[in-house]
SEVEXKOL-803239 format. One record per atom (N, C-alpha, C): atom name; x, y, z; residue in three letters. Coordinates in steps of 0.05 Angstrom, whole numbers, plus 5000, padded with zeros to 4 digits. Layout:
BEGIN
{"CA"; {X; Y; Z}; "ALA"}
...
% end
This chain:
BEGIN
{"N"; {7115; 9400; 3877}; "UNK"}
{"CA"; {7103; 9386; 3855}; "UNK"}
{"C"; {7073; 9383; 3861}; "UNK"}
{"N"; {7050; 9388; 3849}; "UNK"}
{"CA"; {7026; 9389; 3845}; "UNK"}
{"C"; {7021; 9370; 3820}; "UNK"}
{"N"; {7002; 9342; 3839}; "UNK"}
{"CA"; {6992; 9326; 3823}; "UNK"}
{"C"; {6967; 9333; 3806}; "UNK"}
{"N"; {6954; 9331; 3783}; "UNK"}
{"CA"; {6931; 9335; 3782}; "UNK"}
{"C"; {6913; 9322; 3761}; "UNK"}
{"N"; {6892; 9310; 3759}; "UNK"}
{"CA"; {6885; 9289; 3746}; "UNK"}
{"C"; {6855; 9304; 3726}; "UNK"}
{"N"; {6853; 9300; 3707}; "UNK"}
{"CA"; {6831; 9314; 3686}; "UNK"}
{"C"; {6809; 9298; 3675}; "UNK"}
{"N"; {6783; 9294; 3678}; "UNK"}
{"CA"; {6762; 9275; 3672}; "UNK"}
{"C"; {6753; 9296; 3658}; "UNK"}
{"N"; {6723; 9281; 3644}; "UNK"}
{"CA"; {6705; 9292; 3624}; "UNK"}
{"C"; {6683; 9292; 3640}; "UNK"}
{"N"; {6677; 9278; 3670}; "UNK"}
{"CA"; {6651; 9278; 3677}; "UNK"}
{"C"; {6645; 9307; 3693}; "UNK"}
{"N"; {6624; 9311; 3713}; "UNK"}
{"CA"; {6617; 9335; 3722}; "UNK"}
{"C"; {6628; 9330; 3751}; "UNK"}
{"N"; {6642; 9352; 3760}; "UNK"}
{"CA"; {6658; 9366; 3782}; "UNK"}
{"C"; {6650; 9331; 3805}; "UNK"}
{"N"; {6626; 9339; 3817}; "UNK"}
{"CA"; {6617; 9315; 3840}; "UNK"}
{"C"; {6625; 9287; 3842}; "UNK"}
{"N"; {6622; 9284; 3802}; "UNK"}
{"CA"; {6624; 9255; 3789}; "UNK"}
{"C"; {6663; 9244; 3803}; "UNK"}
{"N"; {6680; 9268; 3787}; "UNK"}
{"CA"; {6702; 9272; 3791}; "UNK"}
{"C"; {6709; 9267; 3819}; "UNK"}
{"N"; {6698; 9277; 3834}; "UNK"}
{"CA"; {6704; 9272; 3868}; "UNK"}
{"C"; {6695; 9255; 3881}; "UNK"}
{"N"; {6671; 9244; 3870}; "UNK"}
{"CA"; {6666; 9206; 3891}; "UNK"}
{"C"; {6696; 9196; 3879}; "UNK"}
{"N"; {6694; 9198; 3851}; "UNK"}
{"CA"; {6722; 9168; 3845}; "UNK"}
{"C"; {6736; 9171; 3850}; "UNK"}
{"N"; {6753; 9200; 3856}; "UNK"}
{"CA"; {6776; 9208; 3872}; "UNK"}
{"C"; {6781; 9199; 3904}; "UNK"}
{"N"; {6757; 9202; 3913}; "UNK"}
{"CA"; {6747; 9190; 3942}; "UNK"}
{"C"; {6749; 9164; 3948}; "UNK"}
{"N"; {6733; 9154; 3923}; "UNK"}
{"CA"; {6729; 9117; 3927}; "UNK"}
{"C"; {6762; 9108; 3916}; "UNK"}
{"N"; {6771; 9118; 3907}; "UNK"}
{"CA"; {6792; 9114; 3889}; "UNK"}
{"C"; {6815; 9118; 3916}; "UNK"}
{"N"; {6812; 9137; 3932}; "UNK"}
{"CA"; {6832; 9137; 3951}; "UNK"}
{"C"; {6861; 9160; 3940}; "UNK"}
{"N"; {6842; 9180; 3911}; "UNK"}
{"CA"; {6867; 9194; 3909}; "UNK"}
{"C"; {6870; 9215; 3933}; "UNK"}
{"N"; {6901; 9224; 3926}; "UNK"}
{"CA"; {6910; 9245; 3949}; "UNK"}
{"C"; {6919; 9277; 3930}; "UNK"}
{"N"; {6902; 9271; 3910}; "UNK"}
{"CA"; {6905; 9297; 3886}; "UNK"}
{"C"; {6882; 9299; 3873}; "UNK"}
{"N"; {6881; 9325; 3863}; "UNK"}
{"CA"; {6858; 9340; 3852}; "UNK"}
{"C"; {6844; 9324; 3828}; "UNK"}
{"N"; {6826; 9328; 3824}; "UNK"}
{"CA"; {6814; 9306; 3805}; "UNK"}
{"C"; {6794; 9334; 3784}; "UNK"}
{"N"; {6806; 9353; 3769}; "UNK"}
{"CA"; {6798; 9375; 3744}; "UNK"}
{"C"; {6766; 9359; 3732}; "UNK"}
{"N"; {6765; 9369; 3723}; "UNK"}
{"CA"; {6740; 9374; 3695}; "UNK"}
{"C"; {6734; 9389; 3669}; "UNK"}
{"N"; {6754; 9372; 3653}; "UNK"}
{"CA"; {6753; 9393; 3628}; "UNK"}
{"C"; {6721; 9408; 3624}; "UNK"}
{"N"; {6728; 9427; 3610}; "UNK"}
{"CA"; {6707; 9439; 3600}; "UNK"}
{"C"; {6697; 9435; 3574}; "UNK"}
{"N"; {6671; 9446; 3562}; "UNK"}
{"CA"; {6655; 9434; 3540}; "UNK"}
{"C"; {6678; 9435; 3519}; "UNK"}
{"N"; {6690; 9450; 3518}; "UNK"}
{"CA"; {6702; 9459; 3496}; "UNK"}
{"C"; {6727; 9434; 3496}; "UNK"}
{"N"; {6730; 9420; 3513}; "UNK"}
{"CA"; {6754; 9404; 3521}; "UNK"}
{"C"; {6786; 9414; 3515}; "UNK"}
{"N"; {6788; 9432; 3529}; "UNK"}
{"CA"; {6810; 9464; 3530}; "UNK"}
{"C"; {6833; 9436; 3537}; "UNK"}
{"N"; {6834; 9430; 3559}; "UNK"}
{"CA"; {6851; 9414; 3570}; "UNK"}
{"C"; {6858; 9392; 3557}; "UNK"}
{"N"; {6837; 9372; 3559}; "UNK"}
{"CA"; {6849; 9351; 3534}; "UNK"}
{"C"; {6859; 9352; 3508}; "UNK"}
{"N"; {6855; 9380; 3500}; "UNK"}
{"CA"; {6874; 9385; 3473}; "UNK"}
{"C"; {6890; 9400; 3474}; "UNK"}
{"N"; {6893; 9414; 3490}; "UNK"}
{"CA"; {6917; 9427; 3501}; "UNK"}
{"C"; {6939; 9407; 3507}; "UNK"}
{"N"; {6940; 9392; 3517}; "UNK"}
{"CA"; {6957; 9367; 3526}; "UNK"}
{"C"; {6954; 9334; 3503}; "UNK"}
{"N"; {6936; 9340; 3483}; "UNK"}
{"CA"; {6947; 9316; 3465}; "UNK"}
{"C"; {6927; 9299; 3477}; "UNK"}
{"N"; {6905; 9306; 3498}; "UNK"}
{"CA"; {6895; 9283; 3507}; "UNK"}
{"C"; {6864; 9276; 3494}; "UNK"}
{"N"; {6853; 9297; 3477}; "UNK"}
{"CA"; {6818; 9301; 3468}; "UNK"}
{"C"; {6829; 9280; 3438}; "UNK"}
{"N"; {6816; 9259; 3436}; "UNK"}
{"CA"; {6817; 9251; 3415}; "UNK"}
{"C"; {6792; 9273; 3381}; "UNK"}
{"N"; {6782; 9289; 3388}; "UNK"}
{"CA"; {6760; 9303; 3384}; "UNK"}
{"C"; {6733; 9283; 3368}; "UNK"}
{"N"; {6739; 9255; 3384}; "UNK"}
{"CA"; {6714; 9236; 3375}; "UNK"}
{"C"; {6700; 9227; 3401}; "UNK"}
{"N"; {6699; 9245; 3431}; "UNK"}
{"CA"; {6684; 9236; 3442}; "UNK"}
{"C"; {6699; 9215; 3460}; "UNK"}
{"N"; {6722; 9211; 3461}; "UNK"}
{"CA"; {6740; 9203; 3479}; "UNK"}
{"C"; {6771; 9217; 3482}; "UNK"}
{"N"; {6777; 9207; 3508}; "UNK"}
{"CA"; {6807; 9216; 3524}; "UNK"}
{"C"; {6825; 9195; 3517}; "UNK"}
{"N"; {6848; 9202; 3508}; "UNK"}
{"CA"; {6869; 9172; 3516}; "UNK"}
{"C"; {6878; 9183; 3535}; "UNK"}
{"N"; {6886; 9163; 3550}; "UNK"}
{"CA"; {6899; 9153; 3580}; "UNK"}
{"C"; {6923; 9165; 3575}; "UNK"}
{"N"; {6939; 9181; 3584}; "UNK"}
{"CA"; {6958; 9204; 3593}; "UNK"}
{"C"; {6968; 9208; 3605}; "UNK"}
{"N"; {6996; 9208; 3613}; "UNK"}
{"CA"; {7005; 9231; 3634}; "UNK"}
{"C"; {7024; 9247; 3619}; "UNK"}
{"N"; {7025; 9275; 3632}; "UNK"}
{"CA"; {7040; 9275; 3619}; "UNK"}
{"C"; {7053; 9305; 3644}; "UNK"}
{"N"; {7083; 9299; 3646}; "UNK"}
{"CA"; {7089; 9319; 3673}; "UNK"}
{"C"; {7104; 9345; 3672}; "UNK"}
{"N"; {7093; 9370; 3676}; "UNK"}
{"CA"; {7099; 9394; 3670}; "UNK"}
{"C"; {7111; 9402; 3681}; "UNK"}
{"N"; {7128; 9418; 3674}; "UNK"}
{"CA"; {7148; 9451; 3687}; "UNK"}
{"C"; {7127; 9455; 3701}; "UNK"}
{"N"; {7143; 9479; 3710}; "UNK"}
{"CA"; {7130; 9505; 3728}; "UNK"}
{"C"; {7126; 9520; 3705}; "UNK"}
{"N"; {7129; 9521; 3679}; "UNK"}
{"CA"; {7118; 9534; 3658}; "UNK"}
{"C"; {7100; 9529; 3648}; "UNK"}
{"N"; {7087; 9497; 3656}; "UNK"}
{"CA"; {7071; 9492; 3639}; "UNK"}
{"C"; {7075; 9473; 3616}; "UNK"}
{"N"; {7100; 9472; 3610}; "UNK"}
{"CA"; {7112; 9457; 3581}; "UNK"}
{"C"; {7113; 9429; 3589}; "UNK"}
{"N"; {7105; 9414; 3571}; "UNK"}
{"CA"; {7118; 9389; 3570}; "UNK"}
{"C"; {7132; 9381; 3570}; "UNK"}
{"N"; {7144; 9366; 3607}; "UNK"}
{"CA"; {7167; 9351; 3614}; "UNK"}
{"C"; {7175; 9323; 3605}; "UNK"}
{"N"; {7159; 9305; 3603}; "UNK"}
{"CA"; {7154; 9277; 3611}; "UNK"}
{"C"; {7132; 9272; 3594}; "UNK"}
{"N"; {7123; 9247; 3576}; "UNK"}
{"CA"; {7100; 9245; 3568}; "UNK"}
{"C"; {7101; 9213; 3567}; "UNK"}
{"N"; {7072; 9202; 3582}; "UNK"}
{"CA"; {7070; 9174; 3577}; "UNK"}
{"C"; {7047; 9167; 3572}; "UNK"}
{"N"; {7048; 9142; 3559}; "UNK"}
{"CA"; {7020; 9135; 3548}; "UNK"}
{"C"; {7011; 9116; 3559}; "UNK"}
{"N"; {6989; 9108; 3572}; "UNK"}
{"CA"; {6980; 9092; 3597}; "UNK"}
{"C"; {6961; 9074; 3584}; "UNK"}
{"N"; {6942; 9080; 3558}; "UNK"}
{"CA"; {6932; 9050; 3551}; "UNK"}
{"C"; {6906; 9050; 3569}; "UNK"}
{"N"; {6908; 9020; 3569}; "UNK"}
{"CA"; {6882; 9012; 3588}; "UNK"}
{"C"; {6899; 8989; 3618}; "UNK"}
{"N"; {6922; 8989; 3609}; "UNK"}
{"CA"; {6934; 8968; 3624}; "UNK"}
{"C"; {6957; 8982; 3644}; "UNK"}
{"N"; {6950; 8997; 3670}; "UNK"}
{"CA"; {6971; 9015; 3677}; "UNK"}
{"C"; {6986; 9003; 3697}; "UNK"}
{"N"; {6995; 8976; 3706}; "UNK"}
{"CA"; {7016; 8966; 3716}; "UNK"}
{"C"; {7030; 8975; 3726}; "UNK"}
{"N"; {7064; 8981; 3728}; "UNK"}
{"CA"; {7083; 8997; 3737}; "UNK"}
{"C"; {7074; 9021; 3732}; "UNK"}
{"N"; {7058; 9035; 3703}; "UNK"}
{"CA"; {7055; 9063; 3705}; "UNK"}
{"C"; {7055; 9085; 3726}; "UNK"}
{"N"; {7041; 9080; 3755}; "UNK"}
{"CA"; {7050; 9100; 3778}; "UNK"}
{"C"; {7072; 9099; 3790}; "UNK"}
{"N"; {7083; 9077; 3788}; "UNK"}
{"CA"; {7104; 9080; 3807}; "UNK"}
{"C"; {7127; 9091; 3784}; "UNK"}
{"N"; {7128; 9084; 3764}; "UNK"}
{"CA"; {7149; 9099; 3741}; "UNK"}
{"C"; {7149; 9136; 3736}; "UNK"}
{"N"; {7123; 9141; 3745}; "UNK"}
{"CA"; {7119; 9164; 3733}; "UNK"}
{"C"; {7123; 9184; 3771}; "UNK"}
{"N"; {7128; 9162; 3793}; "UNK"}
{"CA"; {7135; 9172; 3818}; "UNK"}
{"C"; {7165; 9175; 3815}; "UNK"}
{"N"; {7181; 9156; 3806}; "UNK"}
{"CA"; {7207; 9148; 3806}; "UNK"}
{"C"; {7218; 9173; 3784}; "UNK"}
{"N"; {7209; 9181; 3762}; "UNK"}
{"CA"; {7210; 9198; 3756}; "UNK"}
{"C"; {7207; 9226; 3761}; "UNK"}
{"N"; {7192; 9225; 3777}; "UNK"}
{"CA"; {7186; 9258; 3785}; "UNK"}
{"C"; {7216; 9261; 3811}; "UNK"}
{"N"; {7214; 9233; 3824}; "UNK"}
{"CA"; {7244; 9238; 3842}; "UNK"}
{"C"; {7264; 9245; 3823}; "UNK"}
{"N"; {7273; 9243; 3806}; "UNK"}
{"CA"; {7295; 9245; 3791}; "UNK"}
{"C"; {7304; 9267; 3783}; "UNK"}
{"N"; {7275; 9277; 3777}; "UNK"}
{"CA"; {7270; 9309; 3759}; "UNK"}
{"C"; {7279; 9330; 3783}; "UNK"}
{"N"; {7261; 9324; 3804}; "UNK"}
{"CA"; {7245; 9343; 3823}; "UNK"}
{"C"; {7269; 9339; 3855}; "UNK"}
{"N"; {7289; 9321; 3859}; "UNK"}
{"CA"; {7284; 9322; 3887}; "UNK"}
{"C"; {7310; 9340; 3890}; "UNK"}
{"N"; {7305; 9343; 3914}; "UNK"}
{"CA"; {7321; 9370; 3928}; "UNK"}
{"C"; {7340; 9364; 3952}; "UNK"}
% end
């Protein structure tokens, strides 16, 4: 399983908050075109992201989709508890 997290800011921006943040996964950078955030449901095309996860095959397809808001509470640990369920071996 490969975590991976998608911002709008520039590559460096993306990696202090990943750093300060204490993640242990890749922290992307859509591009101008915002390929990624609309690819996945996440580019509102007004100049903002909604808050997303959403957890893929090895295809690529949409496994799992949740909507995180501004208030993400249980959100990681549900979307961990889930990937055990899917994923463990």
């Amino acid at each position: 399983m490969t975590i991976i997290a998608v911002g709008s800011d520039a590559p460096e921006v993306n990696q202090r908050w990943a750093v300060r943040e204490g993640f242990a996964f890749d922290v992307w950078t859509d591009d101008a075109a915002h390929t990624l955030g609309t690819t996945y449901g996440a580019w509102d095309g007004t100049g903002h992201y909604a808050r997303i996860t959403r957890l893929l095959g090895p295809d690529g397809a949409v496994v799992l989709e949740y909507d995180v808001g501004f208030g993400v509470g249980t959100h990681p640990q549900d979307v961990l508890d889930d990937c055990r369920k899917l994923y463990a071996k």
